[in-house]
C-alpha positions in Angstrom: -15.9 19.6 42.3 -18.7 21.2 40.7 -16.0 22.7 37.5 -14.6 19.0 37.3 -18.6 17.8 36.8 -19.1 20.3 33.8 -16.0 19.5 32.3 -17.1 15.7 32.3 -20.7 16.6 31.4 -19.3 18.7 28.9 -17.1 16.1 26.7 -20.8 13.7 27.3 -22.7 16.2 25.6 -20.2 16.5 22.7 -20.3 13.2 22.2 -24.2 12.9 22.5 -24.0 16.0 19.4 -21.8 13.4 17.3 -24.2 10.4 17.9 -27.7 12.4 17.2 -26.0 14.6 14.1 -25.0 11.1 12.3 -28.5 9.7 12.6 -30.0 12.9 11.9 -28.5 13.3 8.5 -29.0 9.7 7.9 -32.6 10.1 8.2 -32.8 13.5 6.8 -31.3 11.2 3.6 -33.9 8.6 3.7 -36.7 11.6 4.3 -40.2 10.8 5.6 -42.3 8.0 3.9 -45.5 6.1 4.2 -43.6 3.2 4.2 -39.7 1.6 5.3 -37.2 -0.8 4.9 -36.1 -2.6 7.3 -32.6 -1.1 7.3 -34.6 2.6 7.3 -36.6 1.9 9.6 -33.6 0.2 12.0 -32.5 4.1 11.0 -35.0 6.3 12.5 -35.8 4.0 15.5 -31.6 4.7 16.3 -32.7 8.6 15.7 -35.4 8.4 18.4 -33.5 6.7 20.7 -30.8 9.3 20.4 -33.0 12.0 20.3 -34.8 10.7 23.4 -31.7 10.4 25.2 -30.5 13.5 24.4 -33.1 15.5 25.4 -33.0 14.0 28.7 -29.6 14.7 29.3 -29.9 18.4 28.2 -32.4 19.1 30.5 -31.8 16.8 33.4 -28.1 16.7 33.5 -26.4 20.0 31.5 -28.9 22.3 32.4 -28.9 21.1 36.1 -25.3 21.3 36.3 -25.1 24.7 34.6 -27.8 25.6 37.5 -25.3 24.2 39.9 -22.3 25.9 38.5 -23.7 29.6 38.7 -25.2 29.2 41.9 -28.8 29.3 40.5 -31.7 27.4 42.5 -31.7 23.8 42.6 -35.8 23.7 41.6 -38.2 22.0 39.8 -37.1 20.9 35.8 -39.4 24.3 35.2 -36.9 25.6 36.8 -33.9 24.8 35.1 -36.0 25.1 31.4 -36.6 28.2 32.9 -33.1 29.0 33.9 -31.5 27.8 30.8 -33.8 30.0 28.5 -32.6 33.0 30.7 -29.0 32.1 29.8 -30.2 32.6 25.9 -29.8 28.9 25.5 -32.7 28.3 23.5 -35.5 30.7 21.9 -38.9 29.2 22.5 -39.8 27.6 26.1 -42.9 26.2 24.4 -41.3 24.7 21.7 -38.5 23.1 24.1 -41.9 21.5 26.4 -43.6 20.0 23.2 -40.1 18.4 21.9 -39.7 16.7 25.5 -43.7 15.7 25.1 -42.3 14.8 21.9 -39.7 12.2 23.9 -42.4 11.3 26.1 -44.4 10.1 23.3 -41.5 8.0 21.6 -41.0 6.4 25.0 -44.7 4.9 25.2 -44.7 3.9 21.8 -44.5 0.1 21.6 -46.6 -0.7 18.2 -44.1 -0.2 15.6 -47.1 2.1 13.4 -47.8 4.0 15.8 -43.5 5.1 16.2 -43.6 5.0 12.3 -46.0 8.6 12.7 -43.5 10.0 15.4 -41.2 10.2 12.9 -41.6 13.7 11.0 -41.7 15.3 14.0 -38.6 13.4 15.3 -36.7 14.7 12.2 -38.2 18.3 12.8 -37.2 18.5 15.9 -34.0 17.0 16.2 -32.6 19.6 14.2 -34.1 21.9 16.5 -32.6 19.8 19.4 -28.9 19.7 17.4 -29.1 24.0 17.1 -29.8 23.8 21.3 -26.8 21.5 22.2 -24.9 23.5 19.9 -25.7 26.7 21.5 -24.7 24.9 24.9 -21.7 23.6 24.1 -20.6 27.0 23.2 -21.8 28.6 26.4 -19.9 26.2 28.3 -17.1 27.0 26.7 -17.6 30.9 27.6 -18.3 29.7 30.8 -14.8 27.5 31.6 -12.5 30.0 29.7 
């Protein structure tokens, strides 16, 4: 059961890679401004979305299940940072708590100028967030072959 769950978590992470990588490099195009179009704006709001739901599912889901799959502890989301950053998943657990406080702040933003000053760190840190999946995704495949 649990090698059927990673397999499906798996091919959702891959596909979480291909959604966050396009809006990355379309915003990494547009770069950061004082002001947006429409359209650009339309753009980086998609990035934070992405970025926010990929987070999330990196740390909730994939790292739980990888927790799951060798047997670690079932503990706090501490835990499983914890875990993951053990299994060489990522360098800096500091840096991986201020880009989920990051996600945290794009999800209480409701005043589109206040989202508008999220975004450089958005940009700076989903790149950050696309060199973690990728590191994943390559464990996991260690890990099922």
């Amino acid at each position: 059961m649990i090698k059927e769950k990673l397999a499906q978590d798996f091919i959702l992470l891959k596909k979480q890679l291909v959604w966050i990588d396009l809006s990355f490099v379309e915003c990494k195009n547009i770069g950061i401004k004082k002001k947006y179009t429409v359209e650009e704006f339309g753009k980086f709001e998609t990035l934070c979305s992405r970025y926010s739901r990929t987070i999330d599912f990196l740390i909730r889901k994939i790292f739980r299940t990888l927790d799951e799959y060798e047997f670690e502890n079932q503990g706090t989301l501490v835990d499983v940072v914890n875990n993951a950053h053990k299994r060489g998943l990522f360098d800096n657990v500091d840096e991986l708590r201020v880009m989920k406080d990051v996600r945290n702040t794009i999800v209480h933003e409701y005043i589109e100028d206040d989202l508008v000053e999220v975004f450089e760190e958005v940009l700076e840190y989903s790149a950050k967030l696309i060199v973690i999946v990728n590191s994943t995704i390559k464990y996991i495949e260690i890990l099922k072959s």
